[in-house]
C-alpha positions in Angstrom: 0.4 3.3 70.7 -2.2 3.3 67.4 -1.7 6.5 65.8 -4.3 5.4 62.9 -7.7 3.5 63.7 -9.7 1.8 61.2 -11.9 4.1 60.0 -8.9 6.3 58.8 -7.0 3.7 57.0 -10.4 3.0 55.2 -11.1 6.7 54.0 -7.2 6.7 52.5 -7.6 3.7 50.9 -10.9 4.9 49.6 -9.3 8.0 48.4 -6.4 6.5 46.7 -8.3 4.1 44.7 -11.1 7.2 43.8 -8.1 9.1 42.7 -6.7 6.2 40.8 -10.0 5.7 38.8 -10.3 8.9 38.3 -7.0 8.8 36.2 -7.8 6.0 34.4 -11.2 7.4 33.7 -9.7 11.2 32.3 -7.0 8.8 30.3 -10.1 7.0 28.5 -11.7 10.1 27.5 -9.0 12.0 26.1 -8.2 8.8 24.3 -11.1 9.0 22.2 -11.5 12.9 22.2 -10.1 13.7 18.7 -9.8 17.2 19.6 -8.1 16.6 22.2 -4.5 17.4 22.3 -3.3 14.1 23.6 -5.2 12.1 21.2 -3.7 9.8 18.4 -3.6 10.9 15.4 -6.1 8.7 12.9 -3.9 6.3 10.8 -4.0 7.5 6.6 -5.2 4.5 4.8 -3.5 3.7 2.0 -4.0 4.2 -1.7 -4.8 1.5 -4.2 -3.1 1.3 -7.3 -4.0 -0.6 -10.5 -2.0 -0.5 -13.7 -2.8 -2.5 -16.4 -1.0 -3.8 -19.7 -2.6 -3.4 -23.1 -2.2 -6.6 -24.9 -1.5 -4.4 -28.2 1.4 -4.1 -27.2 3.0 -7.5 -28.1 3.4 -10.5 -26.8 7.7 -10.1 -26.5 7.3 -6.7 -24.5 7.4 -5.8 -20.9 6.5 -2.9 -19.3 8.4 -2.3 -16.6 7.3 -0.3 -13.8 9.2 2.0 -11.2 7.4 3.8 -8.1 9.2 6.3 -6.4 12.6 5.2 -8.6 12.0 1.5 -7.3 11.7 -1.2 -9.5 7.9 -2.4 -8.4 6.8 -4.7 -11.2 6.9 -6.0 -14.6 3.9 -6.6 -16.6 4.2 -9.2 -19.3 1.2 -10.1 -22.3 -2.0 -9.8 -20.1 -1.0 -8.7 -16.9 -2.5 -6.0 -14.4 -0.4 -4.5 -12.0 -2.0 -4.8 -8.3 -0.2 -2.3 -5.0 -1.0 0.2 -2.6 0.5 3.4 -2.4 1.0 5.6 0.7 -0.3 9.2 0.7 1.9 12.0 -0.5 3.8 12.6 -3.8 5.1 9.8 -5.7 6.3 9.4 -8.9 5.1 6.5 -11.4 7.7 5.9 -14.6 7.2 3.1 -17.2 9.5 1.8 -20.0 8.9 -1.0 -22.6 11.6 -4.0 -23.0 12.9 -3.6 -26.7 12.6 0.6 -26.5 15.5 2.7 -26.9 13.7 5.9 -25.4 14.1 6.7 -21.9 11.2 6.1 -19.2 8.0 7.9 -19.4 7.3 9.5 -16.2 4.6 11.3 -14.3 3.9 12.5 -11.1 0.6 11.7 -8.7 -0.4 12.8 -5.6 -2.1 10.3 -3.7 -4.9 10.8 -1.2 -5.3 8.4 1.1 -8.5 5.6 0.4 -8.4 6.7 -3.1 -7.9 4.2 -6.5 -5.9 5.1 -9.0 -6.3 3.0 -12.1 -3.9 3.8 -15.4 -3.6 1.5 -18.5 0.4 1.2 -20.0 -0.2 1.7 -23.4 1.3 3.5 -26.6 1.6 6.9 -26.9 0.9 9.2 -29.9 4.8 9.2 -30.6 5.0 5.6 -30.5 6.8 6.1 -26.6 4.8 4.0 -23.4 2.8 6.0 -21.3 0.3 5.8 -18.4 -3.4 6.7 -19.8 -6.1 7.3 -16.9 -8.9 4.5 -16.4 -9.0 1.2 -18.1 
C-alpha cells in the first residue's frame, strides 16, 4: 500500500532544494558582508621597502643590511636595496664592511601599502646610518 503519492514526494523535494538554496544564498551574503561576523578578514598588503647605497661611500664597502635581526641584503658600489615588508614593528640595522663600530639601528613601524624609502649613507660621526628619502 502507497503511503506517499506523487504530489507529496514533489512538495518535499521542492522544499529540500528551497531550503538548500536558501543556505547557499545566506552563505553568499555574509561572505561579502564585511560587518558581518563570519566574514573574512581583508588580507594587509604588504609594505615596500627601498634602501639605497650612496656611492660616497667607496667603492671597497658594503653595507650590510639586517631586518628584523636577519641578514636581508648587501649593497655593494651602486646598488639599491628592493623588499617588502609586512605590517607591524620591525627593526632595520645597517653596518659598513671595514667599520669597527657596531650596527646602526632603528626602528619603523610599517603600515601596510606604504613605501618606505631610506638612503645608507654617513653619519655626522663618521658611523652608517639610514637617512629618510633618496
Amino acid at each position: 500500500m502507497k503511503t506517499h503519492n506523487y504530489s507529496s514526494r514533489s512538495a518535499i523535494l521542492l522544499l529540500v532544494v528551497s531550503l538548500f538554496f536558501s543556505a547557499f544564498v545566506a552563505g553568499e551574503a555574509t561572505a561579502a558582508d564585511p560587518r558581518s561576523p563570519h566574514a573574512a578578514a581583508p588580507s594587509q598588503a604588504p609594505a615596500r621597502l627601498v634602501i639605497r647605497r650612496m656611492p660616497n661611500l667607496g667603492f671597497n664597502v658594503i653595507v650590510q643590511l639586517w631586518i628584523d635581526g636577519k641578514q636581508a641584503a648587501s649593497l655593494g658600489y651602486g646598488h639599491t636595496y628592493n623588499g617588502t615588508l609586512t605590517p607591524g614593528r620591525h627593526v632595520l640595522a645597517v653596518l659598513a664592511t671595514r667599520s669597527h663600530s657596531p650596527a646602526w639601528e632603528m626602528p619603523l613601524n610599517v603600515q601596510s601599502g606604504q613605501t618606505y624609502m631610506f638612503t645608507a649613507t654617513g653619519g655626522h660621526s663618521g658611523n652608517l646610518v639610514l637617512a629618510s628619502g633618496f
